[in-house]
C-alpha positions as semicolon CSV with decimal commas, in nm:
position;residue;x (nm);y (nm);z (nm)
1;X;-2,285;-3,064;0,768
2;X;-1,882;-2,998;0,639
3;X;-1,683;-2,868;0,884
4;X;-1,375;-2,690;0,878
5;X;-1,035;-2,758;1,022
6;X;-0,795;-2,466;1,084
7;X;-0,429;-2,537;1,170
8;X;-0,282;-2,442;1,488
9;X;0,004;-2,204;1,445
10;X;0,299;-2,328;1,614
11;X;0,560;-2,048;1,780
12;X;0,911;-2,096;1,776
13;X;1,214;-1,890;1,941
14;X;1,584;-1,949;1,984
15;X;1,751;-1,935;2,356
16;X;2,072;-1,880;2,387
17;X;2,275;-2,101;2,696
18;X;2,564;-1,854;2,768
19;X;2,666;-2,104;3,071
20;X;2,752;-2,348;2,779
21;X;2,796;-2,128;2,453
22;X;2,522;-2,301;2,240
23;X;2,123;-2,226;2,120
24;X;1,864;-2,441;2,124
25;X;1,515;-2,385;1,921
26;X;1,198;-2,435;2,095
27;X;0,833;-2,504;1,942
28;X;0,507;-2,467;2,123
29;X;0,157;-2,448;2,028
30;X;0,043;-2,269;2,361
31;X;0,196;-1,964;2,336
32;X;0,058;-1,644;2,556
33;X;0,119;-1,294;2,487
34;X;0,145;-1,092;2,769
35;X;0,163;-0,701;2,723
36;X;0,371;-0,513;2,967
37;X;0,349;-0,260;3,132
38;X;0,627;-0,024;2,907
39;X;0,344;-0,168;2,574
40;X;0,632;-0,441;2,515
41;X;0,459;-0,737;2,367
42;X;0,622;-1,046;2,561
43;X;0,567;-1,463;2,406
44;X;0,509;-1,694;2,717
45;X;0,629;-1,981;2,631
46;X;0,613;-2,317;2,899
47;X;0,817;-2,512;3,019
48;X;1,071;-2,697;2,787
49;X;0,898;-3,018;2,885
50;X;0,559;-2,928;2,819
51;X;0,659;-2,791;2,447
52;X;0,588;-2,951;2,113
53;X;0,928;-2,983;2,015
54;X;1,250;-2,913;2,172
55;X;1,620;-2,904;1,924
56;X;1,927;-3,055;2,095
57;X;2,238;-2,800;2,180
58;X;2,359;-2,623;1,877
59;X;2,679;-2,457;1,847
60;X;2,678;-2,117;1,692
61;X;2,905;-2,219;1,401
62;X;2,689;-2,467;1,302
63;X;2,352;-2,273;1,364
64;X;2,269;-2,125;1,042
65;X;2,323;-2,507;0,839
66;X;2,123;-2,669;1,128
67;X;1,864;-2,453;1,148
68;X;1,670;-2,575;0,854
69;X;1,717;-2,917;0,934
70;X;1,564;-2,857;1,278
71;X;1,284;-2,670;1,136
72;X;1,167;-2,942;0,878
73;X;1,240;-3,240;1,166
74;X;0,943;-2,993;1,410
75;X;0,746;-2,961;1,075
76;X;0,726;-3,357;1,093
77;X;0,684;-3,430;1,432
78;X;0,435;-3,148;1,517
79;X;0,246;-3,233;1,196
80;X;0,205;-2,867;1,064
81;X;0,376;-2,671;0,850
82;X;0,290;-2,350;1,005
83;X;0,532;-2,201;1,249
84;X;0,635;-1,844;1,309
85;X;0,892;-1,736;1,502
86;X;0,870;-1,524;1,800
């Protein structure tokens, strides 16, 4: 009997803290859509705590050079290479 092992598809977003000026990147594997009522497709993500992986503050200058960094660092520690972003 073989069996077959799918990967989980990890979602990621970027939140913006306007209290503070920075982003942070957030990874999850248990992601919910939830339609509204207007047909908007909405991501529920949890709570920061429960995700996969969660980036430290980034400052908007530095955002674009980070990004990839962060990226390949969740890569690693989620063990997966597939992520989308949502």
């Amino acid at each position: 009997m073989s069996t077959i092992y799918s990967a989980n598809i990890a979602k990621a977003k970027v939140i913006y803290y306007k209290d503070k000026e920075t982003y942070k990147i957030i990874f999850a594997f248990n992601v919910h859509r939830k339609v509204k009522d207007n047909g908007e497709i909405v991501h529920m993500f949890p709570t920061q705590a429960k995700c996969a992986y969660v980036s430290g503050d980034i400052c908007y200058e530095t955002l674009q050079a980070d990004k990839e960094r962060i990226i390949a660092q969740a890569k690693q520690t989620m063990r997966t290479d597939n992520v989308e972003f949502v």
